[in-house]
VONU-111933 format. One line per field, with one value per residue: x, z, y of N, C-alpha, C, O in turn; residue in one letter; residue number from 1. Coordinates in steps of 0.1 Angstrom, whole numbers. Example, Ala and Ser with C-alpha at 12.3 -4.5 7.8 and 13.67 -1.06 7.14 Angstrom:
% residues 2
nx = c(132 | 128)
nz = c(78 | 71)
ny = c(-57 | -22)
cax = c(123 | 137)
caz = c(78 | 71)
cay = c(-45 | -11)
cx = c(132 | 129)
cz = c(78 | 79)
cy = c(-33 | 0)
ox = c(142 | 134)
oz = c(85 | 80)
oy = c(-33 | 11)
residu = c(a | s)
num = c(1 | 2)
END
This chain:
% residues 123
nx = c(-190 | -167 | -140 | -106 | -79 | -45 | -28 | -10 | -11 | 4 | -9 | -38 | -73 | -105 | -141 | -168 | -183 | -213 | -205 | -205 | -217 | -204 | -189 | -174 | -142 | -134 | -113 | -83 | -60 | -70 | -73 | -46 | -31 | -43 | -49 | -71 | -105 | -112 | -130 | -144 | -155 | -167 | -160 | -161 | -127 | -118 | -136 | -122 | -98 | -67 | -40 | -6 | 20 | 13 | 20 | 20 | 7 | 12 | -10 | -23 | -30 | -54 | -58 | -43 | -30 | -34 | -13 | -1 | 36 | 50 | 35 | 22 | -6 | -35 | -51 | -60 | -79 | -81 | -92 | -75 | -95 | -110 | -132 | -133 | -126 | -120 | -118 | -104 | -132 | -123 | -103 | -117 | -123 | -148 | -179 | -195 | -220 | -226 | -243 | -235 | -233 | -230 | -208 | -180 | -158 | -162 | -158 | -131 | -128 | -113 | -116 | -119 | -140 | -171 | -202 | -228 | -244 | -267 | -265 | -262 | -239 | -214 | -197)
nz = c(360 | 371 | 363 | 362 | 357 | 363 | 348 | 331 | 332 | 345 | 370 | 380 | 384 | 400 | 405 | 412 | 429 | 439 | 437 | 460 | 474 | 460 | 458 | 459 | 469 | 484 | 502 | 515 | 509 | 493 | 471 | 466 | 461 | 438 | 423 | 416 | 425 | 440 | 432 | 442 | 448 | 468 | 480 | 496 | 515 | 506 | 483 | 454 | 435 | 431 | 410 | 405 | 420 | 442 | 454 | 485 | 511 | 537 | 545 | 570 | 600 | 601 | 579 | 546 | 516 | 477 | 454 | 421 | 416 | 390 | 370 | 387 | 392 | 413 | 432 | 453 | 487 | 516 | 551 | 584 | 600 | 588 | 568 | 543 | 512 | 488 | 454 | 426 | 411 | 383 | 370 | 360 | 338 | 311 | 311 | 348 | 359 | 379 | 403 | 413 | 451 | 472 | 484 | 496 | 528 | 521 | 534 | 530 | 502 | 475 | 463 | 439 | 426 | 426 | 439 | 423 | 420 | 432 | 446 | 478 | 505 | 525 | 556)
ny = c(326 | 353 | 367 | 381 | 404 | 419 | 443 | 433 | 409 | 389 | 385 | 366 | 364 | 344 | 337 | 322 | 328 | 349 | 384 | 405 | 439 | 462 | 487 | 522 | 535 | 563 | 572 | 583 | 567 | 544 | 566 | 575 | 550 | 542 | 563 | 575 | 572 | 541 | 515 | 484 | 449 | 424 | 391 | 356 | 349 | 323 | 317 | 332 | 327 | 330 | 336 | 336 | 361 | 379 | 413 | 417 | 443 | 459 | 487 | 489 | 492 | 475 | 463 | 449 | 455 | 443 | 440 | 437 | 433 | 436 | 451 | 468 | 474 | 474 | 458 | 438 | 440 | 434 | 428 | 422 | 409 | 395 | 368 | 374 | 389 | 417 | 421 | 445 | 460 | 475 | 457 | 433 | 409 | 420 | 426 | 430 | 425 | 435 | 459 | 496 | 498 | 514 | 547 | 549 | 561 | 591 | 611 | 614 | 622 | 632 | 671 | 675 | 666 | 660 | 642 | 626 | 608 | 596 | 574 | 557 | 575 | 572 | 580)
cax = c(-176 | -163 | -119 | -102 | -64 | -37 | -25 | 3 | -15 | 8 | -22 | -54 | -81 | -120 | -148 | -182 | -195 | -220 | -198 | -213 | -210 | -200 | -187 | -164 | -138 | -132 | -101 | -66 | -50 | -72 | -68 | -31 | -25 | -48 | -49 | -85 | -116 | -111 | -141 | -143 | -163 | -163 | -166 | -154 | -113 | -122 | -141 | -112 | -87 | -63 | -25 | 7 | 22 | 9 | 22 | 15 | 17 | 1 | -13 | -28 | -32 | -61 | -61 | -37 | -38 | -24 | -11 | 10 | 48 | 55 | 29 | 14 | -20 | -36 | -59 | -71 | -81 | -84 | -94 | -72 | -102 | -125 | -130 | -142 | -117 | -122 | -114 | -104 | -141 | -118 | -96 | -128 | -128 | -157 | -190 | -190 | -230 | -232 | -244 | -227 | -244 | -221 | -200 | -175 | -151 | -167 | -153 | -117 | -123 | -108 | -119 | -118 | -148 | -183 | -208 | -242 | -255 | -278 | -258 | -260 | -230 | -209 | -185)
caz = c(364 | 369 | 359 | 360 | 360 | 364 | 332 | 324 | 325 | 355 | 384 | 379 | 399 | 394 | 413 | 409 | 441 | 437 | 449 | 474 | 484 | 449 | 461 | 452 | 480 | 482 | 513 | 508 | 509 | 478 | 460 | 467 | 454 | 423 | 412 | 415 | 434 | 440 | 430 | 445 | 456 | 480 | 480 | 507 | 507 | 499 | 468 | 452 | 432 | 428 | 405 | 404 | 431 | 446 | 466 | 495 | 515 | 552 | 551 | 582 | 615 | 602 | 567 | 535 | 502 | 476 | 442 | 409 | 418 | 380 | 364 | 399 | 394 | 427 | 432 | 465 | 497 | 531 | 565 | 588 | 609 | 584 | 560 | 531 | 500 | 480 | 443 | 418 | 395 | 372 | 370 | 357 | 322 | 306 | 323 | 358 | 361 | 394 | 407 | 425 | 466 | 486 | 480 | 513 | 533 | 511 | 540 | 523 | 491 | 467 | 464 | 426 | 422 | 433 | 437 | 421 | 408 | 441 | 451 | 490 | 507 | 540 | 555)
cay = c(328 | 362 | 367 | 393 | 404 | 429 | 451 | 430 | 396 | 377 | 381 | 361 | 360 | 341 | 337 | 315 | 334 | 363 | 391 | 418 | 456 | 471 | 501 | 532 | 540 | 576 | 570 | 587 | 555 | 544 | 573 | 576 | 538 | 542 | 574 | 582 | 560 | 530 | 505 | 470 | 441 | 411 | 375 | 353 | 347 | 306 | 314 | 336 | 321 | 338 | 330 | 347 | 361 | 390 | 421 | 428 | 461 | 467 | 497 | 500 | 481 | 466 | 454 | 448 | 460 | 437 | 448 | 433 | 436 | 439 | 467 | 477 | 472 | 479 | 441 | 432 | 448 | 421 | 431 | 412 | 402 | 394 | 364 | 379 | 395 | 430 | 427 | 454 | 457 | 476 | 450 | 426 | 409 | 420 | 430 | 427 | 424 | 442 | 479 | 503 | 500 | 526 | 553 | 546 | 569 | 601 | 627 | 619 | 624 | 644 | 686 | 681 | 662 | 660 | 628 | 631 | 602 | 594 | 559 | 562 | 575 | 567 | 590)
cx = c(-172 | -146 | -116 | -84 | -58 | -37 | -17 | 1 | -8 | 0 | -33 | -59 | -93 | -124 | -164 | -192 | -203 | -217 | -208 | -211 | -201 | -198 | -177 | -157 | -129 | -114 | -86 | -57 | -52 | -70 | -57 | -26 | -32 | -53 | -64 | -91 | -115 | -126 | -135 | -153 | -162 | -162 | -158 | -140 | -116 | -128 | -135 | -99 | -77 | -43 | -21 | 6 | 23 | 18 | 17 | 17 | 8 | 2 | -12 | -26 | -43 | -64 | -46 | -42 | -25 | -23 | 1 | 25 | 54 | 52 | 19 | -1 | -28 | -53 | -70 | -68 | -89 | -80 | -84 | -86 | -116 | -123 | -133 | -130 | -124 | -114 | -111 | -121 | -131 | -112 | -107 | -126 | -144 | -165 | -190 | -210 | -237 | -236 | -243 | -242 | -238 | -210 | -194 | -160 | -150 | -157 | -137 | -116 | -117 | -117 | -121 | -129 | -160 | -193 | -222 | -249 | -259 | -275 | -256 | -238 | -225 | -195 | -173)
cz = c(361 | 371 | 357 | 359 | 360 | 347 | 325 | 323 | 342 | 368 | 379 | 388 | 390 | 403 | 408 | 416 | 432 | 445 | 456 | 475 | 470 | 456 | 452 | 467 | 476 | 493 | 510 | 503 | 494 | 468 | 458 | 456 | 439 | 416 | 410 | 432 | 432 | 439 | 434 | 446 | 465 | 476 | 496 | 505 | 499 | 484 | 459 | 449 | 424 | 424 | 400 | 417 | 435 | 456 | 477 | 506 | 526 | 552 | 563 | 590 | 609 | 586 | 555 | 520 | 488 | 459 | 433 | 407 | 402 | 373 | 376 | 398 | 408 | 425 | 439 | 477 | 508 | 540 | 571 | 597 | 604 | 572 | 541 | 521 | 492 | 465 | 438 | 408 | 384 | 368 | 365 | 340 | 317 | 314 | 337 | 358 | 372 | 392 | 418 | 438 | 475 | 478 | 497 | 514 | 523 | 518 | 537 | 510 | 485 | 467 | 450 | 417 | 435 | 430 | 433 | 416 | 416 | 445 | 469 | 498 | 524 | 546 | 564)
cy = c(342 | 363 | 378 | 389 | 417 | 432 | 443 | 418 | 382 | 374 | 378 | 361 | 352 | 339 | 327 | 319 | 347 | 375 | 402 | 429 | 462 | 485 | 510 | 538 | 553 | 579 | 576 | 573 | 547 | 554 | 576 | 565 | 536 | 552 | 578 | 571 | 549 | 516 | 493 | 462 | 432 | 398 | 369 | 348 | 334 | 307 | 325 | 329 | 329 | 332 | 343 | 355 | 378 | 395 | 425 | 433 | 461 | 475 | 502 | 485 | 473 | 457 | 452 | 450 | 447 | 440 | 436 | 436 | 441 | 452 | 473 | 481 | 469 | 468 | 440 | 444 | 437 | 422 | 416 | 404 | 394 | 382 | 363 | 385 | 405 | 424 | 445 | 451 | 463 | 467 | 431 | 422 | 412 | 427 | 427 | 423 | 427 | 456 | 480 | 504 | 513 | 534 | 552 | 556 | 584 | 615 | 629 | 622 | 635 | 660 | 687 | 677 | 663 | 647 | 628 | 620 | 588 | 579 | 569 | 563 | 575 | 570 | 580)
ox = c(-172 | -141 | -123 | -78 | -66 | -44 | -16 | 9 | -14 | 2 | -39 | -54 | -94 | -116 | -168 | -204 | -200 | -223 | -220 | -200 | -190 | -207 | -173 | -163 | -120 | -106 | -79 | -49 | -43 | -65 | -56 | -19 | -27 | -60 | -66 | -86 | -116 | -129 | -124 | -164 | -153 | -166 | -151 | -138 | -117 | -126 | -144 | -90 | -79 | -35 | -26 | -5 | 31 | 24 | 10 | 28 | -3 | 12 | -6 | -23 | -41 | -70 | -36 | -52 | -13 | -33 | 9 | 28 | 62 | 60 | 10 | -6 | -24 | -62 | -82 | -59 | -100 | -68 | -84 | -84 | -126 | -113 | -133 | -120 | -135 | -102 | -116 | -121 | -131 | -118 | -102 | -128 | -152 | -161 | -182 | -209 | -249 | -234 | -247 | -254 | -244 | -203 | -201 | -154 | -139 | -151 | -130 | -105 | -117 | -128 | -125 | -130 | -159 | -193 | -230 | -258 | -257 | -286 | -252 | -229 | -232 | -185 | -161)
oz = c(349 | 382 | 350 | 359 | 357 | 338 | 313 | 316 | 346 | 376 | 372 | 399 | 378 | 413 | 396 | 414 | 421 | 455 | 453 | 478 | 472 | 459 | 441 | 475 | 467 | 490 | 502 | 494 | 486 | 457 | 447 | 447 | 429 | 405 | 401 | 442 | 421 | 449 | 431 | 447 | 473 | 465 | 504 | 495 | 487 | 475 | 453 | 458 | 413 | 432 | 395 | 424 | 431 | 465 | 478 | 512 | 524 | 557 | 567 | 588 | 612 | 585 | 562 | 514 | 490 | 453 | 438 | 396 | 401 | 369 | 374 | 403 | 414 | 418 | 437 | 477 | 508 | 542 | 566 | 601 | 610 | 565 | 532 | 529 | 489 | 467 | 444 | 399 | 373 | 358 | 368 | 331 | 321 | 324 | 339 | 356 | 375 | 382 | 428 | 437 | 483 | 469 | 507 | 504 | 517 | 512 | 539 | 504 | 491 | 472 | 446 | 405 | 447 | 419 | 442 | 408 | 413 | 447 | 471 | 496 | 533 | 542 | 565)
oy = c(345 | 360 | 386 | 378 | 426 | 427 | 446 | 411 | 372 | 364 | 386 | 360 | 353 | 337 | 330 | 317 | 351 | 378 | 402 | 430 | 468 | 492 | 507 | 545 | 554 | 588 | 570 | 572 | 545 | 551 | 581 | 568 | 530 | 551 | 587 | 566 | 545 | 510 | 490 | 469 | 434 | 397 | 376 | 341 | 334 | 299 | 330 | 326 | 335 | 326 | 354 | 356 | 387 | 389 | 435 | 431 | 464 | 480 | 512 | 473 | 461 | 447 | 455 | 447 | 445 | 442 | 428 | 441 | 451 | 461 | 481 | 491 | 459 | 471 | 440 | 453 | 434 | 420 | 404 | 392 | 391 | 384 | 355 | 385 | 401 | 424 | 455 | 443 | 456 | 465 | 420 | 430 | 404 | 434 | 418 | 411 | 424 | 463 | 474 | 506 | 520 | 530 | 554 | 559 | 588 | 624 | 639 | 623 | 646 | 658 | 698 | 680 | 666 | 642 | 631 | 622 | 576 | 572 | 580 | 554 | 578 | 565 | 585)
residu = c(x | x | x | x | x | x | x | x | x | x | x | x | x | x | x | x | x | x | x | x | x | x | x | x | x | x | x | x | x | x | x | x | x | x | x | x | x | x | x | x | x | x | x | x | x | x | x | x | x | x | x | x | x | x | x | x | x | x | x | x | x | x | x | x | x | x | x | x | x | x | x | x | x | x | x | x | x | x | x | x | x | x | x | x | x | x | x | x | x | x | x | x | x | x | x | x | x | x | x | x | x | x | x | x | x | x | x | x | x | x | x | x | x | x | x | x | x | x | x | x | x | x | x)
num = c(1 | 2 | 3 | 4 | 5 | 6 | 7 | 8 | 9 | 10 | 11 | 12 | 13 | 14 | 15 | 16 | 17 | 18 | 19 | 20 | 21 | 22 | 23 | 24 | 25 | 26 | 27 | 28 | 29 | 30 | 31 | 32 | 33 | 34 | 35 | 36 | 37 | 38 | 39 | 40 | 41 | 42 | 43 | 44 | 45 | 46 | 47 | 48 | 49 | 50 | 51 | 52 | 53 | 54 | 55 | 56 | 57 | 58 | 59 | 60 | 61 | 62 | 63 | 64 | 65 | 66 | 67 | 68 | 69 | 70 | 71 | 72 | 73 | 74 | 75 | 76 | 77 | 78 | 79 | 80 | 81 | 82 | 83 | 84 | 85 | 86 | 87 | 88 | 89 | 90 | 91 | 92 | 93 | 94 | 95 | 96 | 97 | 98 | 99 | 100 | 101 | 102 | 103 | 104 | 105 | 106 | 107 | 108 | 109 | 110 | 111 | 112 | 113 | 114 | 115 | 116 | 117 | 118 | 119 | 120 | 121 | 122 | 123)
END
């Protein structure tokens, strides 16, 4: 069982699935909302339990980002066309027991860093 939560304790999530696609999203939108790269994973929404009542913010035409109304902890990320859910791995109690697969949308990242440690990347 993998649990996680916001900083301030009122969002849970857990999962029993074996999440997918460990990534680091490099995207203005991610780095805007959390202050650096944003790391996540998948599962499908159904195996995602998720308590307390989340924010959430349409980005874009195509997905939603959903965050902790109280200490703004920046959560989930779900495609509207897709059944699958993005966690926070920061946002993981304990070990997560995954490794990073993709570095995704690399051609927005930041100018203040650089990516070196040979995880394939995807502009």
């Amino acid at each position: 069982m993998l649990k996680g939560s916001c900083l301030c304790g009122d969002i849970t999530f857990e999962t029993d699935a074996d999440p997918q696609g460990a990534s680091m999203c490099h995207c203005s939108q991610c780095r805007k909302q959390s202050g650096g790269i944003w790391s996540s994973a998948y599962v499908a929404e159904t195996d995602l339990t998720i308590t307390g009542d989340v924010l959430w913010y349409g980005a874009s035409e195509s997905a939603k980002r959903g965050s902790c109304p109280r200490c703004g902890s920046f959560l989930f990320w779900k495609a509207h066309d897709e059944d699958t859910i993005s966690f926070a791995l920061g946002a993981v109690d304990g070990p997560t027991g995954l490794e990073l697969t993709k570095h995704i949308f690399v051609r927005d990242k930041g100018d203040y860093y650089e990516l070196a440690d040979g995880v394939p990347q995807k502009d």
